[in-house]
Z-matrix of the N, CA and C atoms (Angstrom, degrees):
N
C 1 1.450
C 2 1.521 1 108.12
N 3 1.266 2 112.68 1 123.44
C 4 1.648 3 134.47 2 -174.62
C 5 1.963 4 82.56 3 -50.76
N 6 1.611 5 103.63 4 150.69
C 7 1.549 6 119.34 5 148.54
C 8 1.459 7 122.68 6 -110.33
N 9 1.222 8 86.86 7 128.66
C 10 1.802 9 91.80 8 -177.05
C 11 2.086 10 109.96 9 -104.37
N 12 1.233 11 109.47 10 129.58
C 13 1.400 12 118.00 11 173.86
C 14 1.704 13 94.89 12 -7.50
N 15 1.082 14 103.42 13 -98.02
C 16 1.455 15 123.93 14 176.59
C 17 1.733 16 116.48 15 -12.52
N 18 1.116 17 87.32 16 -37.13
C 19 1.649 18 92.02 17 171.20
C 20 1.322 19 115.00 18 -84.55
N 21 1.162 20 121.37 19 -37.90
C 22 1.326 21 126.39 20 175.23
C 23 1.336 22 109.81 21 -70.53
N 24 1.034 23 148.17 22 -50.07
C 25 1.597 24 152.82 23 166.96
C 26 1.712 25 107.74 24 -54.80
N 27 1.321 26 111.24 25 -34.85
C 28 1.688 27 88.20 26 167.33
C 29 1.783 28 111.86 27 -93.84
N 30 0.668 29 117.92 28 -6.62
C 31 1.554 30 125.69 29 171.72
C 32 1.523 31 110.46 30 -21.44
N 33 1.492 32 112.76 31 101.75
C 34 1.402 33 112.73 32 170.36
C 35 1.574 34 110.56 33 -112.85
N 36 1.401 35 100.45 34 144.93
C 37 1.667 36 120.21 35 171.69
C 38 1.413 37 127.96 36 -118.22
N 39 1.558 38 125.72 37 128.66
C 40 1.267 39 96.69 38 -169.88
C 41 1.264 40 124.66 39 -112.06
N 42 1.257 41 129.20 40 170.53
C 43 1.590 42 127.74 41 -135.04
C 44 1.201 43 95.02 42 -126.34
N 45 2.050 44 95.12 43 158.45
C 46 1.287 45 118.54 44 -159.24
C 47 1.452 46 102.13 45 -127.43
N 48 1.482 47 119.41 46 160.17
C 49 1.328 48 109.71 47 145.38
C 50 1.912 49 131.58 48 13.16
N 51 1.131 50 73.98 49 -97.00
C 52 1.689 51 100.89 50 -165.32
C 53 2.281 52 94.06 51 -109.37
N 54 0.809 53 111.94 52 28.46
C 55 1.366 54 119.66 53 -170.27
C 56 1.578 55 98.18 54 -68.15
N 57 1.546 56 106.85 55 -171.33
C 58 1.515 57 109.86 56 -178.36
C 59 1.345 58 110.70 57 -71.43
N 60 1.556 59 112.04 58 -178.54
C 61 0.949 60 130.71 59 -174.07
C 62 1.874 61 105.51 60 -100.07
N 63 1.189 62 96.73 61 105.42
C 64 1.655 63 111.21 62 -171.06
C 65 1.663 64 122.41 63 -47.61
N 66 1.438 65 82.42 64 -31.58
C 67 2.104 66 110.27 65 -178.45
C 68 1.734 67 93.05 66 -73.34
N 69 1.210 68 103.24 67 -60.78
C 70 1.910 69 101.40 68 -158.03
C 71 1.772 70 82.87 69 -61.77
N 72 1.634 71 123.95 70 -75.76
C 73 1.505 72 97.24 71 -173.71
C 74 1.328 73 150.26 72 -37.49
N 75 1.419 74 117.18 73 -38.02
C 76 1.339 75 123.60 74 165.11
C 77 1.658 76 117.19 75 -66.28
N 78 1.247 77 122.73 76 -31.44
C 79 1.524 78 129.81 77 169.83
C 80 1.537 79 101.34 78 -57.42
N 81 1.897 80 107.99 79 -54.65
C 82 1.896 81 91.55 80 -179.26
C 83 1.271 82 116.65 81 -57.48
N 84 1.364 83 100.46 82 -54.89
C 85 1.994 84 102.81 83 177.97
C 86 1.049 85 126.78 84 -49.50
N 87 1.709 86 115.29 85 -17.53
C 88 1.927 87 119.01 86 -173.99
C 89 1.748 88 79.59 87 -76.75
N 90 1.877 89 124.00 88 -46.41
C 91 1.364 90 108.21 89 -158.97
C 92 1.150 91 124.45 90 -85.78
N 93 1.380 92 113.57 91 -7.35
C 94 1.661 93 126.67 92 168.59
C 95 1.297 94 100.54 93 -47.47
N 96 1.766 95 102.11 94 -73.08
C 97 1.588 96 136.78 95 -174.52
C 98 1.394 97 97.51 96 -24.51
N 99 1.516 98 116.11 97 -61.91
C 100 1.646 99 112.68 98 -174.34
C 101 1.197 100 113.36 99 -63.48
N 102 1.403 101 110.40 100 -54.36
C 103 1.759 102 114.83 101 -178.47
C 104 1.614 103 102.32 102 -22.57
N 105 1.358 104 99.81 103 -77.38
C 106 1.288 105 119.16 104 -162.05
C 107 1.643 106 119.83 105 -69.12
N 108 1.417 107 101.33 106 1.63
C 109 1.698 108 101.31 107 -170.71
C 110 1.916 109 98.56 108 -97.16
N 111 1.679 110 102.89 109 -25.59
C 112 1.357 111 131.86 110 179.03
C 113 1.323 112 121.95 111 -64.98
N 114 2.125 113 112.01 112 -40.14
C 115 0.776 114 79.39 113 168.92
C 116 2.097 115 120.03 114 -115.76
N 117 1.388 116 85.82 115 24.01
C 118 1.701 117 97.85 116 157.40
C 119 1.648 118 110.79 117 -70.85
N 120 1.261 119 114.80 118 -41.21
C 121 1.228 120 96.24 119 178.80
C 122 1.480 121 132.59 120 -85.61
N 123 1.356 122 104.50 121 6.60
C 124 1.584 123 136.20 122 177.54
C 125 1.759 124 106.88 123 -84.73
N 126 1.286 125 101.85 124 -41.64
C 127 0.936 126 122.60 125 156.32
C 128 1.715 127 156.59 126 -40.29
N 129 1.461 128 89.60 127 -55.01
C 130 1.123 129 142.15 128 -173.27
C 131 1.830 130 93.74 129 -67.93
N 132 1.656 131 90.28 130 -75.63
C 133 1.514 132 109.95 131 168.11
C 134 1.619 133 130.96 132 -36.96
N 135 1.271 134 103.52 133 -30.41
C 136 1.160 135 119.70 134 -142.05
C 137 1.974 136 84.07 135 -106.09
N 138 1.090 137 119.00 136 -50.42
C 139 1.434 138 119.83 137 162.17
C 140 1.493 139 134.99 138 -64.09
N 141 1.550 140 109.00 139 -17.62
C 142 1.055 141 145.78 140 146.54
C 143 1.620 142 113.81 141 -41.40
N 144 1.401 143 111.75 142 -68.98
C 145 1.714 144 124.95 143 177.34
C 146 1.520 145 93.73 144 -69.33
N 147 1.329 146 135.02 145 -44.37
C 148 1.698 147 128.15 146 -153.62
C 149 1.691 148 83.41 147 -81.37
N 150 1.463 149 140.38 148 -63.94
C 151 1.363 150 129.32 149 165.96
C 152 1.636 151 124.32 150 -24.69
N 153 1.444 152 112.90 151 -46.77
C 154 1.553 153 104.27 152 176.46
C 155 1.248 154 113.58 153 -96.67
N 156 1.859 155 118.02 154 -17.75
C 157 1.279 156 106.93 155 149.86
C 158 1.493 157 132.58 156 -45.19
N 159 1.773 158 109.07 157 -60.15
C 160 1.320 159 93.53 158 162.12
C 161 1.368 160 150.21 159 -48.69
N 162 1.909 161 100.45 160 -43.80
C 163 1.779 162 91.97 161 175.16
C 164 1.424 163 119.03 162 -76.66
N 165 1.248 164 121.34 163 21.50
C 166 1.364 165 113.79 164 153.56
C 167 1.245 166 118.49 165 -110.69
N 168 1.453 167 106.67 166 -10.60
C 169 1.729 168 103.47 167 160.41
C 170 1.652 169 119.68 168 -66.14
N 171 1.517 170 101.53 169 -39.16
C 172 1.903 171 111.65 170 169.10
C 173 1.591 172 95.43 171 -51.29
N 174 1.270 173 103.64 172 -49.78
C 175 1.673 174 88.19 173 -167.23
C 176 1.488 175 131.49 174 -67.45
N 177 1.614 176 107.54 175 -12.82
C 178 1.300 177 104.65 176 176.18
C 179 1.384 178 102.55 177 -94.01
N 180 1.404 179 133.78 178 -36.42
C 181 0.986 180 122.16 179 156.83
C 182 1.445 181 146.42 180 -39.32
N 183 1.577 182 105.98 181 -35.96
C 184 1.526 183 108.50 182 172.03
C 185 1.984 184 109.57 183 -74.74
N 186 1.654 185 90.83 184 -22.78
C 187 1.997 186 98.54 185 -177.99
C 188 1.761 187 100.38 186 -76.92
N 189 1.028 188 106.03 187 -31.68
C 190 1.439 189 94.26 188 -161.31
C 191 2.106 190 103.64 189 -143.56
N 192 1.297 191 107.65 190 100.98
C 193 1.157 192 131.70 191 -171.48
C 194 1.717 193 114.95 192 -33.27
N 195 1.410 194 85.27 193 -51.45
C 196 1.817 195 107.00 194 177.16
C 197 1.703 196 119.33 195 -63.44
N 198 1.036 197 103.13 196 -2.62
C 199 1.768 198 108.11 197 -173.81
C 200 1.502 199 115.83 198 -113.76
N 201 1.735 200 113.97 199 31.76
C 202 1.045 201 141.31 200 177.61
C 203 1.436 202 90.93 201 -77.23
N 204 0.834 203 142.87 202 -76.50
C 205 1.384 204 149.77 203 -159.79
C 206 1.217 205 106.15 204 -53.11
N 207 0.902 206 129.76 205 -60.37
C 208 1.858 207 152.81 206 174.00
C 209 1.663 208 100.65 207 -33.25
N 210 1.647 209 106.65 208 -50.19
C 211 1.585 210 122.57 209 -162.75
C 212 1.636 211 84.70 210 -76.70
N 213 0.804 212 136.88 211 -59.34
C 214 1.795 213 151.19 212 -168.10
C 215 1.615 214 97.04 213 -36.21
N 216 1.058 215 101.25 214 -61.56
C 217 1.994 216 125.10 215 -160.55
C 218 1.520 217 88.04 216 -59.12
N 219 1.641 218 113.43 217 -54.81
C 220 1.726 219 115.02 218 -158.51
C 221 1.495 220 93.32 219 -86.47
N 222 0.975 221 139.59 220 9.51
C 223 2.103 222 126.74 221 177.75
C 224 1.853 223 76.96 222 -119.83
N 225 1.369 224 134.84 223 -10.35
C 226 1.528 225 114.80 224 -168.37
C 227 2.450 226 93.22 225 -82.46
N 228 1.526 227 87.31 226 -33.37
C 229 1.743 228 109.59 227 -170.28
C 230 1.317 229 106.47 228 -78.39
N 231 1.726 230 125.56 229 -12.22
C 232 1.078 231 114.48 230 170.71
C 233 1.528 232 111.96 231 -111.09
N 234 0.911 233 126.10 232 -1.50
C 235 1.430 234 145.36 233 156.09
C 236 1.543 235 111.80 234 -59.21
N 237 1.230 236 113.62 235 -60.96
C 238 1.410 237 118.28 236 177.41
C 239 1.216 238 110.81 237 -40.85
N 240 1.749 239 107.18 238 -64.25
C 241 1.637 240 133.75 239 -129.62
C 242 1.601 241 81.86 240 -84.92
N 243 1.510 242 133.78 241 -35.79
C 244 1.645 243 131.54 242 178.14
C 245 1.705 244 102.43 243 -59.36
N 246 1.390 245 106.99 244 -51.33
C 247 1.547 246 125.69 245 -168.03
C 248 1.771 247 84.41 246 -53.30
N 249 1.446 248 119.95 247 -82.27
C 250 1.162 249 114.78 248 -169.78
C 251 1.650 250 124.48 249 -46.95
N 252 1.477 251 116.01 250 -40.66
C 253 1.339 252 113.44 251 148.10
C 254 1.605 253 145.74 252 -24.65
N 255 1.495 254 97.75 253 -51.62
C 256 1.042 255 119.21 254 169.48
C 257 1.348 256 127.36 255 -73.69
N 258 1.190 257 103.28 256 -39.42
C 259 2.022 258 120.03 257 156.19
C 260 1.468 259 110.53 258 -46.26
N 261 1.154 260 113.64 259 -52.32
C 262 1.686 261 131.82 260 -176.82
C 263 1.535 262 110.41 261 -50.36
N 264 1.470 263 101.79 262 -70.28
C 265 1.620 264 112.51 263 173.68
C 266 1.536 265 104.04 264 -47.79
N 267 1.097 266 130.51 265 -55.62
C 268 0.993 267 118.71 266 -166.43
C 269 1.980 268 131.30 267 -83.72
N 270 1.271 269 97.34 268 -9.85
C 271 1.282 270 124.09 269 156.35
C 272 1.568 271 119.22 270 -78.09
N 273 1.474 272 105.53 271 -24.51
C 274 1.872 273 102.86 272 171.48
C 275 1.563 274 112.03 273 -78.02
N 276 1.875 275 91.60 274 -44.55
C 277 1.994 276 92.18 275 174.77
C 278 1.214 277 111.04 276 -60.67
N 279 1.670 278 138.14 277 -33.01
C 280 1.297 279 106.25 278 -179.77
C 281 1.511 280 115.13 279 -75.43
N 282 1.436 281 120.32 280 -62.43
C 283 1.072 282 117.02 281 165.39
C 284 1.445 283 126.05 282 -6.53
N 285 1.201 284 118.09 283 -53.94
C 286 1.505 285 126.51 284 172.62
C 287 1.245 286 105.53 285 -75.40
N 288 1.359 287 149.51 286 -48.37
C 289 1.674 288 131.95 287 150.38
C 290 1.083 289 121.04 288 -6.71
N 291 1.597 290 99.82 289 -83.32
C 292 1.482 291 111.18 290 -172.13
C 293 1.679 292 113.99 291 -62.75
N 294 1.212 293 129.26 292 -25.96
C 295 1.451 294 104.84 293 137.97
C 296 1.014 295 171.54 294 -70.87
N 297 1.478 296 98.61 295 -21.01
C 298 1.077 297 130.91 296 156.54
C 299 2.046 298 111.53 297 -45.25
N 300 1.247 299 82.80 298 -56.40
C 301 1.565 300 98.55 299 174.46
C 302 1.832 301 128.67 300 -65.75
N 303 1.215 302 80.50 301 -12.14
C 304 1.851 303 99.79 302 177.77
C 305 1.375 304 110.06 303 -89.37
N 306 1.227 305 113.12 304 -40.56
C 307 1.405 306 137.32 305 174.13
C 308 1.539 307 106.73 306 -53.81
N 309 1.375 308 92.19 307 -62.19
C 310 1.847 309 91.99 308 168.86
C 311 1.278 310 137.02 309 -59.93
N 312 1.242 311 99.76 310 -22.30
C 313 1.593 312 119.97 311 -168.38
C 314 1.583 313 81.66 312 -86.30
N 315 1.384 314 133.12 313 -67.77
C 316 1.447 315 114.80 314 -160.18
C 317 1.510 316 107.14 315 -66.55
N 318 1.179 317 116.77 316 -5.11
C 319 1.577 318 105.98 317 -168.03
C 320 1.917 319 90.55 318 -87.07
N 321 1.400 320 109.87 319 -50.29
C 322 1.893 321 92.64 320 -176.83
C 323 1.732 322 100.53 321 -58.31
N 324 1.149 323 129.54 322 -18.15
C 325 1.509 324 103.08 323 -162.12
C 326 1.859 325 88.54 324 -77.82
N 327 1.247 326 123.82 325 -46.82
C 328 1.378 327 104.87 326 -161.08
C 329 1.675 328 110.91 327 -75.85
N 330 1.674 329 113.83 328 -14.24
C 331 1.455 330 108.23 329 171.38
C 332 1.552 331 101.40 330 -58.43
N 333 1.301 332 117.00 331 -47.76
C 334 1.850 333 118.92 332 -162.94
C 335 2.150 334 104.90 333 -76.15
N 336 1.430 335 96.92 334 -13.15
C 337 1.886 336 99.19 335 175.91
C 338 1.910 337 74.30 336 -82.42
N 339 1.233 338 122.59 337 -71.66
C 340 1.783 339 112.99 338 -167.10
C 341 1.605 340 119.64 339 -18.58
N 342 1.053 341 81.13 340 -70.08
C 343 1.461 342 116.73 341 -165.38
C 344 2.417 343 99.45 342 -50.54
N 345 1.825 344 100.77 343 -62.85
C 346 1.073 345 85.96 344 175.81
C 347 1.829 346 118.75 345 -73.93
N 348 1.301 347 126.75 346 -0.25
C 349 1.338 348 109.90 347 172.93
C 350 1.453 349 103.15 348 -78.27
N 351 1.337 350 122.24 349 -47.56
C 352 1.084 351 127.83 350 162.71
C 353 2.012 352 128.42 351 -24.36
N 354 1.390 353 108.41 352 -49.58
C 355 1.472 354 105.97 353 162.99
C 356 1.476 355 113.60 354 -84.35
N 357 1.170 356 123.06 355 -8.60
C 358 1.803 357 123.03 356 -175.64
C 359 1.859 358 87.09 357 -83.12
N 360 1.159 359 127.92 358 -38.92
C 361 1.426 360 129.93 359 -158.92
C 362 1.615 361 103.24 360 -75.43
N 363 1.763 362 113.67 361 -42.71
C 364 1.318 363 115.37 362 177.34
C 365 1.604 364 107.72 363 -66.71
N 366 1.315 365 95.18 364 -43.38
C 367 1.544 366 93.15 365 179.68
C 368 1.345 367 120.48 366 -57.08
N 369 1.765 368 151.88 367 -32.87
C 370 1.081 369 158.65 368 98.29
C 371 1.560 370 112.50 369 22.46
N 372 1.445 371 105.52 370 -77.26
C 373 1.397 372 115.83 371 -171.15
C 374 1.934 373 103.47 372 -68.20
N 375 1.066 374 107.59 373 -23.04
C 376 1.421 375 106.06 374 178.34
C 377 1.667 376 114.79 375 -64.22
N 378 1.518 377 99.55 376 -38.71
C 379 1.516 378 102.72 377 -171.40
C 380 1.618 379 110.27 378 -76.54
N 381 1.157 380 114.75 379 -32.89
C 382 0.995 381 131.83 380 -169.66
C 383 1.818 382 100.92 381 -61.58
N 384 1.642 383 105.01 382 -54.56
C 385 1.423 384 114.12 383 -170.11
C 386 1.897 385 93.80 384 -66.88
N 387 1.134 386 102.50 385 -37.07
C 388 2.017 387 96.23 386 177.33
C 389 1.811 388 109.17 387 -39.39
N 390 1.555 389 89.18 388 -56.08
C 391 1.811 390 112.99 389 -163.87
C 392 1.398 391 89.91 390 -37.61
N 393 1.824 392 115.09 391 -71.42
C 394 1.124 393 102.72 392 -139.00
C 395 1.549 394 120.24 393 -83.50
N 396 1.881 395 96.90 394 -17.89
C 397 1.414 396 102.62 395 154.44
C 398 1.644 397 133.56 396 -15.59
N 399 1.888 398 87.95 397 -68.22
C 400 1.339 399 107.84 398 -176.81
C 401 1.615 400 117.45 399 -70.16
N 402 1.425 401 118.86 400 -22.21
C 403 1.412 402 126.92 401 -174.35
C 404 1.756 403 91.53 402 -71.35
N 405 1.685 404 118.76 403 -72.24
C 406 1.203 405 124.52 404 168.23
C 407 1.672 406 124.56 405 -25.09
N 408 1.430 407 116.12 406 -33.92
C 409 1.142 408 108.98 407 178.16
C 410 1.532 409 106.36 408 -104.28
N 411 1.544 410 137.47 409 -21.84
C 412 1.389 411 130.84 410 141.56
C 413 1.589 412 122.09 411 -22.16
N 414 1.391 413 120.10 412 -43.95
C 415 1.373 414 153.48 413 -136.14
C 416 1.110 415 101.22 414 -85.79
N 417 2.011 416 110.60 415 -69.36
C 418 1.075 417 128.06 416 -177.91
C 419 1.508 418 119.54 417 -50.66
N 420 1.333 419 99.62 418 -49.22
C 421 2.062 420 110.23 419 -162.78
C 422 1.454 421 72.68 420 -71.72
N 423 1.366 422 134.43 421 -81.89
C 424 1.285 423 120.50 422 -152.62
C 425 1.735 424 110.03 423 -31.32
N 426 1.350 425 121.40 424 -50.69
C 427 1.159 426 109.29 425 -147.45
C 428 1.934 427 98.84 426 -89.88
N 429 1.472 428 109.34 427 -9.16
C 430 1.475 429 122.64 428 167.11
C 431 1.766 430 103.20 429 -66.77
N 432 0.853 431 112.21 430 -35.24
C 433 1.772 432 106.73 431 178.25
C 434 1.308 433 124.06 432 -61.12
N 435 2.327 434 97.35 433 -47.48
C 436 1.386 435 93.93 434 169.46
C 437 1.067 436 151.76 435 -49.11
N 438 1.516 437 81.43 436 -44.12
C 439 2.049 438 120.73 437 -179.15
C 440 1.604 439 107.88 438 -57.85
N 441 1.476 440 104.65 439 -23.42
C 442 1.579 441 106.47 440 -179.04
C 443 1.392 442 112.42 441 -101.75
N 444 1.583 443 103.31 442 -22.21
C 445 1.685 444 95.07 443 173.66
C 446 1.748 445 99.68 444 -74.84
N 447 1.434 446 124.41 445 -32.39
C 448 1.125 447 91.73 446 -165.72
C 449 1.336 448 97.16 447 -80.17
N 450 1.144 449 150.92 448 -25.21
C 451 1.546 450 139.71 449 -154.03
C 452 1.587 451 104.20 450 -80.87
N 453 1.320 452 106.66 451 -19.20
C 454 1.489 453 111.23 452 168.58
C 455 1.943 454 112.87 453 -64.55
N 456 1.035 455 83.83 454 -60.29
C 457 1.659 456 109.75 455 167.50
C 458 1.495 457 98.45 456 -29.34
N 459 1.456 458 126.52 457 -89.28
C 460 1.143 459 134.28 458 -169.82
C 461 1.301 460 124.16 459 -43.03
N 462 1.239 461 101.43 460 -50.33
C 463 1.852 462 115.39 461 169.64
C 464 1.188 463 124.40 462 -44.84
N 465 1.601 464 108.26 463 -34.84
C 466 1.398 465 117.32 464 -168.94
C 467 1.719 466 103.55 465 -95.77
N 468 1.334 467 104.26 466 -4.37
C 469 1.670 468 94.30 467 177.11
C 470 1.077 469 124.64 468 -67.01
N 471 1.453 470 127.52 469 161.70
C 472 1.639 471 131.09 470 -161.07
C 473 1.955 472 88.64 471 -76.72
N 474 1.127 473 111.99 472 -37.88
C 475 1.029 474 95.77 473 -140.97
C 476 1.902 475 120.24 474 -105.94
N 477 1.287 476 84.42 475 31.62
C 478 1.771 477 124.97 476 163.46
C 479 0.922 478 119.49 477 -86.72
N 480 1.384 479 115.24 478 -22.86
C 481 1.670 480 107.08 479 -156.12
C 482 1.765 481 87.71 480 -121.91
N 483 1.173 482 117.22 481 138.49
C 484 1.936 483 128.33 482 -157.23
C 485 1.848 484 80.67 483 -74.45
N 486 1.528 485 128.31 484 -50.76
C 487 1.280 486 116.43 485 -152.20
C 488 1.957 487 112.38 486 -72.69
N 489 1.474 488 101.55 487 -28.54
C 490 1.383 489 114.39 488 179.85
C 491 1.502 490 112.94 489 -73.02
N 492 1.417 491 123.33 490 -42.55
C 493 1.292 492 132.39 491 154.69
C 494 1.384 493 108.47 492 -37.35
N 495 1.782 494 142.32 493 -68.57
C 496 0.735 495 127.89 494 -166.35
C 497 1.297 496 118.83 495 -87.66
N 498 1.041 497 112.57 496 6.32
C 499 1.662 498 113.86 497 167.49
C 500 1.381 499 103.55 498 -90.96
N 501 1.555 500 136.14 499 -35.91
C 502 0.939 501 131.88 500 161.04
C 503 1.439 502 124.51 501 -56.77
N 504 0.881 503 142.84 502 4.62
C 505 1.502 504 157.27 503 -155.35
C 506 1.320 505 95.88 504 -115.54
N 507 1.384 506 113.56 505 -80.67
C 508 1.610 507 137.63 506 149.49
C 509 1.449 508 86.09 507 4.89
N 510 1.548 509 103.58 508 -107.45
C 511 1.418 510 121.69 509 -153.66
C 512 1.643 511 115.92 510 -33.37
N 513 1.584 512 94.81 511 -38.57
C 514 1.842 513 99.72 512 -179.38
C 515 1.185 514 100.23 513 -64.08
N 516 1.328 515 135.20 514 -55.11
C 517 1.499 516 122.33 515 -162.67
C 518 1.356 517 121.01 516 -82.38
N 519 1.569 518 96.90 517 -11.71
C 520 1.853 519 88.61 518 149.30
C 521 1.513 520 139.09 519 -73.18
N 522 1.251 521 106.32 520 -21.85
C 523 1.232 522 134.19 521 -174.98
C 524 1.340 523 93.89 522 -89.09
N 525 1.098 524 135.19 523 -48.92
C 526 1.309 525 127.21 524 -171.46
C 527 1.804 526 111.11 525 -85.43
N 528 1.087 527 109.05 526 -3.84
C 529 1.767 528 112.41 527 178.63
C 530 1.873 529 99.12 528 -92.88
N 531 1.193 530 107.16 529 -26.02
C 532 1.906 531 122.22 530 -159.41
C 533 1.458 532 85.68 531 -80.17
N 534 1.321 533 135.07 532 -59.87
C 535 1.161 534 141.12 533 176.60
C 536 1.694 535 121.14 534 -61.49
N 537 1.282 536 119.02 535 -63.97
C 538 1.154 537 103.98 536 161.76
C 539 1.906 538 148.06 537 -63.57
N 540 1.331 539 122.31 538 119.53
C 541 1.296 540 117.96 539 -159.55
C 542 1.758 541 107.25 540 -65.63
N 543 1.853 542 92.01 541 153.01
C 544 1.911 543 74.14 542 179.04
C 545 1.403 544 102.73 543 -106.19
N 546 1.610 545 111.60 544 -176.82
C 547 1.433 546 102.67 545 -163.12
C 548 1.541 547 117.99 546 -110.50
N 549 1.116 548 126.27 547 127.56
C 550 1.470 549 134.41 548 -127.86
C 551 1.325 550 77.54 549 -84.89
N 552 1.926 551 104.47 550 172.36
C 553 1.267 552 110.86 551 -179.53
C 554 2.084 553 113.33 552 -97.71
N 555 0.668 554 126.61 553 12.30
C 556 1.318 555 125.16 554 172.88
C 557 1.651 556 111.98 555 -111.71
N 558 1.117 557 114.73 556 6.07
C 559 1.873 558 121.99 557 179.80
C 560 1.560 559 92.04 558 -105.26
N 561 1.544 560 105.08 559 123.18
C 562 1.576 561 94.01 560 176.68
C 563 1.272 562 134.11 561 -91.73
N 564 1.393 563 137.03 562 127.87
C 565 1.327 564 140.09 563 -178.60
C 566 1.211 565 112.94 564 -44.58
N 567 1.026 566 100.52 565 136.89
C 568 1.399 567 131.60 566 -170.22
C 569 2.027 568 107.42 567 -67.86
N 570 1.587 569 107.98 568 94.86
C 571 1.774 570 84.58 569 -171.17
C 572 1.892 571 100.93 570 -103.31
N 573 1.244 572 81.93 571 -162.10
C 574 1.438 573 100.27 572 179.33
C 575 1.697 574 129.31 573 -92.88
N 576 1.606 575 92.12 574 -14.34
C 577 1.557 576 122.09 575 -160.80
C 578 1.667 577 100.20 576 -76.26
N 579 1.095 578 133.15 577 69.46
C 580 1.301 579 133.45 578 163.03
C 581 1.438 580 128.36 579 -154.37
């Protein structure tokens, strides 16, 4: 089935994921579309001139008997030149296929280069999230040991417990009465009365 411009410009594809790039395809197909609308109308033209070429070849022919031959040669040159035309058109649509198709082909290879840097990168960030996991949970027990050595620590101090406190109290002010001298009775106290 012949392609017409028009066909090529509505040309829809449908999309994936990581699929083509909708802009670069429709830009080839707007330039196919022209290629090929350009050279229909080159064409067009061109059958156009071989049409009024001919009816003025009928016309010399119907004026002048002998220019049968002449008319023969120019419908043998427009025969070709359509034939070769037609070769042409159809040598631009493939051409434009197979690029079209190249185009595609390079576009999945760099979605699948995307795509695998893309899992090498998670994979990276994965190890990384392991590391610090494991640093974080190194971290914790360590710092759960401290928290218990010191709370051990604290518990065991004298001076938590109301009865150790006051035995400690005790002890200072014995120590502190043993050391300090007392004050004899013939040295006179010191009053306020003056």
């Amino acid at each position: 089935m012949p392609l017409f411009p028009l066909d090529i410009r509505h040309q829809e594809f449908s999309s994936s994921m990581f699929g083509y790039s909708k802009k670069e395809v429709r830009a080839f197909l707007d330039q196919v579309a022209s290629d090929v609308e350009t050279y229909q109308k080159q064409l067009q033209k061109e059958l156009a001139r071989q049409e009024q070429i001919q009816n003025e070849v009928k016309q010399e022919a119907v004026q002048a008997g002998s220019a049968v031959e002449e008319l023969k040669r120019r419908e043998e040159l427009i025969s070709r030149t359509l034939v070769f035309a037609e070769k042409t058109k159809a040598d631009i649509i493939a051409n434009a296929r197979k690029e079209a198709e190249n185009i595609i082909k390079e576009a999945d290879l760099k979605a699948k280069r995307a795509i695998q840097e893309a899992k090498q990168y998670l994979s990276v960030l994965e190890h990384q999230y392991l590391q610090l996991k494991e640093q974080k949970r190194q971290f914790l027990i360590q710092f759960k040991v401290e928290l218990q050595s010191f709370q051990d620590r604290i518990s065991k101090d004298p001076l938590l417990s109301k009865d150790s406190e006051l035995m400690l109290d005790s002890e200072f002010h014995q120590i502190k009465d043993d050391f300090v001298p007392k004050p004899e009775n013939n040295e006179p106290q010191n009053t306020k009365s003056q």
